[in-house]
Structures are given as structure tokens and as C-alpha cells.
C-alpha positions as CSV (number, residue, x, y, z in Angstrom):
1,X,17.4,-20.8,6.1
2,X,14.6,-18.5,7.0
3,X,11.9,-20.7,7.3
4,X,9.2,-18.1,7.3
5,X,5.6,-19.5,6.9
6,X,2.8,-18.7,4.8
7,X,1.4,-16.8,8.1
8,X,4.8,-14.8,7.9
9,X,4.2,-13.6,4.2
10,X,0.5,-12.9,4.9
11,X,1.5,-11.0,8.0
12,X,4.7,-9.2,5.5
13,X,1.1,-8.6,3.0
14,X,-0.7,-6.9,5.9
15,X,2.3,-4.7,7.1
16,X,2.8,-3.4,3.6
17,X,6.8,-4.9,3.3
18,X,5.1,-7.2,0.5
19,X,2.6,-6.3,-2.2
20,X,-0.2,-8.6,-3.3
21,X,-3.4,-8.7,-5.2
22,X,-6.3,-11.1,-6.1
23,X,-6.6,-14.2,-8.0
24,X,-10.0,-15.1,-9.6
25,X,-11.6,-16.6,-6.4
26,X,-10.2,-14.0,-4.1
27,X,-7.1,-15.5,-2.5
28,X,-3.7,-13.3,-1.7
29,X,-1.3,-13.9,-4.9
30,X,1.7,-12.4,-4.9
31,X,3.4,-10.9,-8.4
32,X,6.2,-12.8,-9.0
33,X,8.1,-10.0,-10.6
34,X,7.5,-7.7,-7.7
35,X,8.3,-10.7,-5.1
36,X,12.0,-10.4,-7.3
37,X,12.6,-6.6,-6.5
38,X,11.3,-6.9,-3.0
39,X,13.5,-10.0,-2.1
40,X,16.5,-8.2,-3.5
41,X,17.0,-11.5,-5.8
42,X,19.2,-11.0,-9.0
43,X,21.0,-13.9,-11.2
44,X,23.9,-15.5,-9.0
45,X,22.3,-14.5,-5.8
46,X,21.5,-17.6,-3.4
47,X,17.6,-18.3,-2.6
48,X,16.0,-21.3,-0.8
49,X,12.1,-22.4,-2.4
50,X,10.2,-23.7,0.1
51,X,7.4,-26.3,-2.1
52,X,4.4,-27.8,0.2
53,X,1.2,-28.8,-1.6
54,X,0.4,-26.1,-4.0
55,X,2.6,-23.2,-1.9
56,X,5.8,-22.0,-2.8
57,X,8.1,-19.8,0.0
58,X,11.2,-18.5,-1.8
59,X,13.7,-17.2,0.6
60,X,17.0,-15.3,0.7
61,X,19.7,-15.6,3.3
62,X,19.1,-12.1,4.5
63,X,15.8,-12.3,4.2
64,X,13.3,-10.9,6.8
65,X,12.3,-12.5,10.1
């Protein structure tokens, strides 16, 4: 619906609108839980996941452009 792309969420990262720490080897991960509050998600409410290689985009339909 959104279609945001990883370069979206690192640029959401950068601007503060989404928090995110470090893995192990240093790349952007982003707390699952907090990704949940931020997104507005709760059970019932419609979200698209986005799966390409070993990224996942989860989406809602008001989500951010």
C-alpha cells in the first residue's frame, strides 16, 4: 500500500520518527516491539509485510510517506 523502501525507514531512522539500535556487526536493527507502538499496530488492525531477501518492511494503511 505504502511501498516505502528500506532508504525510507533509514531516512524515518535519521529524522528521529523511528528508533533503532545496533546489531553485533553494526548494522541499523530496529526493535520490533517499538516498530509496534510507532506504527500504531494493535490486534485486528490491517498491516502489509513487505519480505525481500533477508528484509522485512511492515506497513500500515496510514502509514507515513
Amino acid at each position: 500500500m505504502l511501498g516505502v523502501s528500506d532508504d525510507t525507514v533509514r531516512r524515518w531512522i535519521d529524522a528521529g520518527e523511528l528508533t533503532a539500535g545496533l546489531d553485533s556487526v553494526g548494522r541499523k536493527v530496529v526493535d520490533g516491539a517499538e516498530a509496534v507502538r510507532e506504527l500504531g499496530l494493535e490486534p485486528g488492525a490491517l498491516a502489509v509485510a513487505v519480505v525481500k531477501a533477508t528484509q522485512v518492511i511492515v506497513e500500515t494503511p496510514a502509514g507515513r510517506a
